[in-house]
N, C-alpha and C positions, 0 to 999 in steps of 0.2 A: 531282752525286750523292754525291760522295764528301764532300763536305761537311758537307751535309745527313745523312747515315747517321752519321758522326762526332758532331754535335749532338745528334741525336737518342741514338745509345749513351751517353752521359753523365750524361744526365737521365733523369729515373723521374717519371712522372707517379701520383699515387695519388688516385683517387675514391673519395668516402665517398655512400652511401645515404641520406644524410639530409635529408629536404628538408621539415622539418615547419615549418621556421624561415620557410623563403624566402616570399617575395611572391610573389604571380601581377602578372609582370611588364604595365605599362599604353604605349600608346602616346600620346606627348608632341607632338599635333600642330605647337601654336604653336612648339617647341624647333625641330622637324625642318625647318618652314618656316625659321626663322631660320638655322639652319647651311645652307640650300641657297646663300646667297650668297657662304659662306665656304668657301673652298680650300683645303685641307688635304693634304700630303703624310706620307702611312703608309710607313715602312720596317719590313718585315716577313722574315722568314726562313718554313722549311716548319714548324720547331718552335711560332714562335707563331703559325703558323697552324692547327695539332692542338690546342694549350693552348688557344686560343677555340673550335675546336670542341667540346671534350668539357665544356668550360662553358658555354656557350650553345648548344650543339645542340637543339633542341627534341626532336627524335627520341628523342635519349639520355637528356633531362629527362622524357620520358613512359615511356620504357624503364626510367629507374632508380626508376620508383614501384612496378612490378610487382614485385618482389622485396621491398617493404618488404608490399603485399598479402597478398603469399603467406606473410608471417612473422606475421601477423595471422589469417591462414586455420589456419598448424601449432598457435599458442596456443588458438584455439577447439577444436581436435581433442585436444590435451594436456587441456583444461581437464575432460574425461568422465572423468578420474583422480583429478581436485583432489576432495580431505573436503569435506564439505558440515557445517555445524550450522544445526539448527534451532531454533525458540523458539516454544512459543504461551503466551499470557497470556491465559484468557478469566474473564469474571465473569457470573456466570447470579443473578437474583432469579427466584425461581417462586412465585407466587399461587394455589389452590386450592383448591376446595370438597372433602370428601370424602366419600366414600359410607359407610367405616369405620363401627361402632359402639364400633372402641373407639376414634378421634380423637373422637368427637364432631362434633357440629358448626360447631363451629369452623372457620374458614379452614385448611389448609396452608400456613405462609408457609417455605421452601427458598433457601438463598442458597447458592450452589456457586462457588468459586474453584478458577481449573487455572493449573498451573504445569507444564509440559512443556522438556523440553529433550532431543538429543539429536545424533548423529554418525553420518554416512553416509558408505561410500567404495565407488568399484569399481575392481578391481583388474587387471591386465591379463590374469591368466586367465579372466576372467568374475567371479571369485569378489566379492559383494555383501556388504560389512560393514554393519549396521546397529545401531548401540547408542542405547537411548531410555531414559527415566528422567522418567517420570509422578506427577504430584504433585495430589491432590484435597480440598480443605476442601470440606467439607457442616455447613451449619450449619441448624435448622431446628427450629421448634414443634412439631414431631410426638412424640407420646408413645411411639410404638412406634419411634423411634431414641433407640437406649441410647445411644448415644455421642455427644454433643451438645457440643461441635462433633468430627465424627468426620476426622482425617485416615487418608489410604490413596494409597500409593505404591507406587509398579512399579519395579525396573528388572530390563532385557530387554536380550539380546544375538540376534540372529537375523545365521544367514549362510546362503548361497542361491549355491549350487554349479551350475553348469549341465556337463550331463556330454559332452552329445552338441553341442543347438544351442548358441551360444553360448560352447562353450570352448576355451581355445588363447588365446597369446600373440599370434598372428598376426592371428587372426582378432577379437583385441579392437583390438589396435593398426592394422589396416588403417586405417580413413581417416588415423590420426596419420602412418604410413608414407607413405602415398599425398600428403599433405600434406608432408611434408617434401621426399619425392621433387619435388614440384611446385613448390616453395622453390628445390631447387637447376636445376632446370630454367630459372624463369625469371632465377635468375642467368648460365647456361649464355646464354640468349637475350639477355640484356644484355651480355655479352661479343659475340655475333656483330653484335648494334648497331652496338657500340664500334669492331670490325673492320670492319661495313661505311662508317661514317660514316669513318674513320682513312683506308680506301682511297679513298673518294669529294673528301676533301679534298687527297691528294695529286696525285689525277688531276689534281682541278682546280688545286692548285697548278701543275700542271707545263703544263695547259694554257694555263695565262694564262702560263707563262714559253716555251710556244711561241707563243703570238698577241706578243708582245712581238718575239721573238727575228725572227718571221716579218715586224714592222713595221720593223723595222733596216733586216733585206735590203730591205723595200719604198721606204727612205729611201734605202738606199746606190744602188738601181735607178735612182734619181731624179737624183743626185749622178752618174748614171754618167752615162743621157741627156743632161742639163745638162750635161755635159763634152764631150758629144760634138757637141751641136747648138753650144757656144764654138767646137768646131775647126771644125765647118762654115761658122761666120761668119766665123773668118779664112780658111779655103778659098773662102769665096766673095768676099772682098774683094779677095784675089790674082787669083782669076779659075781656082781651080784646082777648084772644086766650081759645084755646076749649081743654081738655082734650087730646082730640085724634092729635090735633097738638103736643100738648107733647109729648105722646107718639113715634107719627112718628118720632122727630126729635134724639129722646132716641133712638130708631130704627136703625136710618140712621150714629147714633155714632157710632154704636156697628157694621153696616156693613162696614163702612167706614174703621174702624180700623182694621178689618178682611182684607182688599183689603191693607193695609199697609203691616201687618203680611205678607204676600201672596206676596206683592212685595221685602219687604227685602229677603225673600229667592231667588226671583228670582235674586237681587242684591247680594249677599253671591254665589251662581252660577258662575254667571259671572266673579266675584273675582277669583273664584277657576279658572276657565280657563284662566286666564289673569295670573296665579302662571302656571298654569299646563305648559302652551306655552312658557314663559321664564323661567322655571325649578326652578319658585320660593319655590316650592313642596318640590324641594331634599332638599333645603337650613334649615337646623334646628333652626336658627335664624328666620327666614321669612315666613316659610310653613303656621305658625299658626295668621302671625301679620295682622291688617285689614290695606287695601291698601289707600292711601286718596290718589287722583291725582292731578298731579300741573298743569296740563294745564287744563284752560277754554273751556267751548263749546262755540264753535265759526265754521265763514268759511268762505272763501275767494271765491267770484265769477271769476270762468276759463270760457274761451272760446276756448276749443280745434278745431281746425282745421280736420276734417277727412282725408283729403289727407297729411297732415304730421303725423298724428298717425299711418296712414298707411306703409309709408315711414319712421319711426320709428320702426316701428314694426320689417320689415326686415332687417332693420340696427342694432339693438341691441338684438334681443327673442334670447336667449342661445338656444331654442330647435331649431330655423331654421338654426346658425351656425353646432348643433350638426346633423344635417340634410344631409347639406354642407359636411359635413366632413365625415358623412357616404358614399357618393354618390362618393369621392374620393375615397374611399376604394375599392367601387365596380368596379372603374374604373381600378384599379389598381390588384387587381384580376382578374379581365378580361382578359391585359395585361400578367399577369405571368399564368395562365392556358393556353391562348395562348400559347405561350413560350413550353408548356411541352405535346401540340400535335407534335412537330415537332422531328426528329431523333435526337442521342447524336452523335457528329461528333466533337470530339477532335482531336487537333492538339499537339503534345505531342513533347516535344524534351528536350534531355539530353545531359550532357558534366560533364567527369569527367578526373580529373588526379590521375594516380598510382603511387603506390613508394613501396618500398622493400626493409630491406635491414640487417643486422646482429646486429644492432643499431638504436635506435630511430632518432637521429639526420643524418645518412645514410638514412634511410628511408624517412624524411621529405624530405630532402635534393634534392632525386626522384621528389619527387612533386613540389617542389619548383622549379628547371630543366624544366618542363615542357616535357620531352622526352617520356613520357608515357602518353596517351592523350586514352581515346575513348568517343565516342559519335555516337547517334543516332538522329534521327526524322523520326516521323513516324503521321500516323493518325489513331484513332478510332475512330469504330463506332459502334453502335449499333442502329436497327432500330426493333421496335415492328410489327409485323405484322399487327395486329387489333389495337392496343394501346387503348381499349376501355376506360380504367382508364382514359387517357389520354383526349380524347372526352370528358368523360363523364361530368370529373372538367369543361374544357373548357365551353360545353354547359349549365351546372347548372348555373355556373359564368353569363355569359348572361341572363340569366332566374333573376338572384337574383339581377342581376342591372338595370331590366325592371319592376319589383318588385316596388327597392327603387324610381324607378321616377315617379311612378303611388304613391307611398306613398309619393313622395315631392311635385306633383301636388297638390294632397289634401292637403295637411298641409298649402298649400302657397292661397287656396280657405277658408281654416279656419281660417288662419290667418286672412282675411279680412273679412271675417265674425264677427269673434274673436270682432276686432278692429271695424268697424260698429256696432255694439251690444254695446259693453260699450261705446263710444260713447253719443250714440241714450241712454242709461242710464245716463248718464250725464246731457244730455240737461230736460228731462222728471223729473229727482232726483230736479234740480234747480227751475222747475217750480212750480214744486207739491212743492218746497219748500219757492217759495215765497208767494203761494196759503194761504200753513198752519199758516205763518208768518200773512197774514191779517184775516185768522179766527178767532187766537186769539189774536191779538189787539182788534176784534171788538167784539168777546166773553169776555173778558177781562171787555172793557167799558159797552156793555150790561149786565154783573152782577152787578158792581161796582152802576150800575141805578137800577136793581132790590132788590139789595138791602137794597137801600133808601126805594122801595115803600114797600119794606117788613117790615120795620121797622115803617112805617105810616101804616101798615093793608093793602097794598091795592092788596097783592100778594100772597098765599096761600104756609102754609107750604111745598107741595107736588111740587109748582111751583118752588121752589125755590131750591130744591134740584134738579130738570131736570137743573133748569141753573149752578148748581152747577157742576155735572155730564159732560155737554155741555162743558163748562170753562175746565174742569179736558181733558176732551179730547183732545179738543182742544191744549193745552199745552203740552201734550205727543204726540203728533201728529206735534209738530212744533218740539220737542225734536228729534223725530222718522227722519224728515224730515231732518234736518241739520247730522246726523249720517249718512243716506240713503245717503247724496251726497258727504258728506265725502268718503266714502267706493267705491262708482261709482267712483271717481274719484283716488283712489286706485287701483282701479279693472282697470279702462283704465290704467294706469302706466303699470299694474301688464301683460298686453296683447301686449303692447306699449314695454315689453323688459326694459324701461327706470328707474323701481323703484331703483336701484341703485342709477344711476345718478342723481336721484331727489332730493336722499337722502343724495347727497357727500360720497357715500359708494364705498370704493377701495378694491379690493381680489386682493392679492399678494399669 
């Protein structure tokens, strides 16, 4: 453990969001078939087994897309701000009989060109800018148009105030709010990813360094019998051990080695999970190679504090920021269904100048003068009678944000539960583990003396494999012990918000 925390304190891992580049990774049957014959030894540490998870974890690969979504979601919601221009270009020929007697009978022939342009924006009070600037050639046979070819041009500025519905910073900005808040949510959630995968990986690291640890003692089990059934065959060759001591110890070979057999698979197991959770699996170099691990079992005695685990807890758990950030949401909907019980009551005003004239530059020329002017202001309104629609968002909205605080109460009661629980596993992992520490020291010395007297006659084949057994326990049960508080004290980080920072691990 203390190694391992050392390694990890030094190094800073730093992920990027970017994943527009990458390939949708394929599986390389004929490769995978080919490396099944070849044998390959992995020396690996707990570090590079996080560095391949937070790369190849698929979990976290489909986790770090949703924040690039949601950044995609804030730009369509911004985008209700962005100016808009417009352009129409049209060309009209019109053909014509007319009833006129003073056209004649002659056709009506009318050729009309438009040239329009103009500039829209809305603004986060509501307030609606609209500037256009209208441009019209008429050209045409008719005797009663004096102006042949006649141009006539606009330009208009109109803005559109909403007084009651529709106005407010807040209530313009809600979905951009609501959008953003949901940006850092789902980065909030790709943190708690990164923390659940980061714990998952070390459990199973330290699993497979207990299925290891636990096949030793099952080899050194083996090595003890096999020692024992030697001294039986010289005891039985002098004539000082009995038939059936031999036998029993032939016996206790043949089941010993069975309990070996029987732990290498469960150690092959746990390999496999320790590939599967850093994606050692896909890799066609590594899927098949057997893993030797470079740190030691070991472990360093913590004294966590409860009332700072606690206060931890709230300060760093990505699910109580993402919590946090819901409960804005709701607040803020609240606010904008508010907003859309109340009547629409725009305030509306327009100003434009005219021109006219046989020539485009006469024509401008009008507007530029200023002598031709109109304008209005006025107000609308529109008011719903029932506006049920309107009610109904309102009151759901309240309902849904009485909801999320009955759901952030609890979260902030489980939290401390959460946090008191792995805890209280902490201190009980430590104890039970300095317990198993003195069982087998003194298991240990009590064989090492049974031994003797086994080897002087004075302690029966059958006894000596119960101590054997005893000893063998005892030893997987201190193994067991030092993993158990390893893990508790992962699991408190893992509650505590803080396994990042433990780890020197940055998400950018």
């Amino acid at each position: 453990m203390k190694r391992v925390i050392a390694l990890i304190s030094i190094m800073a891992f730093t992920f990027t969001s970017f994943l527009g580049a990458e390939e949708i990774p394929t599986f390389d049957k004929a490769a995978f078939l080919a490396s099944a014959s070849v044998r390959k030894v992995l020396e690996i540490g707990m570090v590079d087994c996080i560095g391949m998870a937070f790369n190849n974890n698929s979990e976290i690969l489909v986790k770090k897309i949703v924040p690039l979504i949601e950044d995609q979601n804030v730009r369509i919601q911004k985008s209700r701000f962005e100016p808009a221009l417009t352009f129409d270009f049209l060309m009209e020929d019109n053909t014509e009989l007319s009833t006129s007697t003073i056209s004649g009978t002659n056709p009506n022939k009318t050729r009309t060109g438009v040239f329009n342009f103009g500039y829209e924006q809305l603004f986060t009070t509501g307030t609606k800018l609209d500037l256009n600037f209208y441009n019209t050639r008429t050209a045409s046979n008719s005797v009663i148009q004096s102006m042949n070819p006649a141009y006539d041009s606009n330009a208009a500025i109109t803005i559109t105030q909403p007084l009651m519905k529709g106005f407010g910073i807040m209530v313009n900005k809600a979905d951009y709010l609501i959008a953003k808040n949901n940006k850092l949510k789902s980065n909030e959630q790709f943190v708690q990813e990164v923390i659940k995968v980061l714990t998952d990986v070390k459990k199973n690291y330290y699993e497979f360094q207990y299925s290891q640890e636990q096949y030793r003692v099952a080899e050194t089990s083996v090595m003890r019998v096999k020692n024992l059934h030697e001294i039986n065959k010289e005891k039985y060759i002098k004539g000082l051990a009995s038939n059936v001591d031999l036998l029993q110890s032939e016996s206790e070979v043949a089941r010993m080695e069975q309990a070996l057999y029987a732990s290498e698979g469960e150690m092959k197991t746990a390999e496999d999970n320790l590939k599967y959770i850093t994606n050692m699996i896909d890799d066609v170099d590594y899927w098949n190679a057997d893993i030797v691990l470079l740190d030691e079992l070991s472990y360093e005695k913590e004294e966590p504090k409860l009332t700072e685990a606690i206060i931890k807890a709230f300060d760093y758990r990505p699910d109580y920021k993402a919590a946090q950030l819901d409960l804005k949401n709701r607040d803020i909907s609240v606010i904008y269904t508010r907003n859309g019980v109340l009547p629409t009551v725009d305030l509306i005003g327009t100003y434009s100048l005219n021109g006219l004239g046989k020539n485009y530059e006469k024509d401008l020329g009008h507007i530029g003068g200023g002598k031709y002017d109109d304008w209005y202001v006025g107000v609308s309104v529109n008011y719903p009678i029932l506006n049920d629609e309107g009610r109904g968002k309102y009151e759901k909205s309240k309902y849904e944000k009485n909801q999320a605080l009955i759901a952030f109460k609890r979260l902030e009661e489980d939290i401390v539960l959460q946090v008191r629980k792995a805890h209280r596993d902490v201190d009980i992992a430590y104890r039970m583990l300095e317990a198993s520490k003195i069982s087998k020291e003194a298991e240990t010395k009590n064989y090492e003396a049974q031994e003797q007297r086994f080897r002087a006659g004075l302690v029966s084949t059958l006894d000596m494999v119960i101590f054997q057994e005893r000893l063998a326990r005892a030893e997987v049960s201190y193994v067991r012990s030092i993993i158990d508080y390893n893990i508790a004290l992962i699991e408190l980080a893992k509650v505590e918000g803080t396994t990042l920072v433990e780890n020197n691990i940055k998400i950018e």
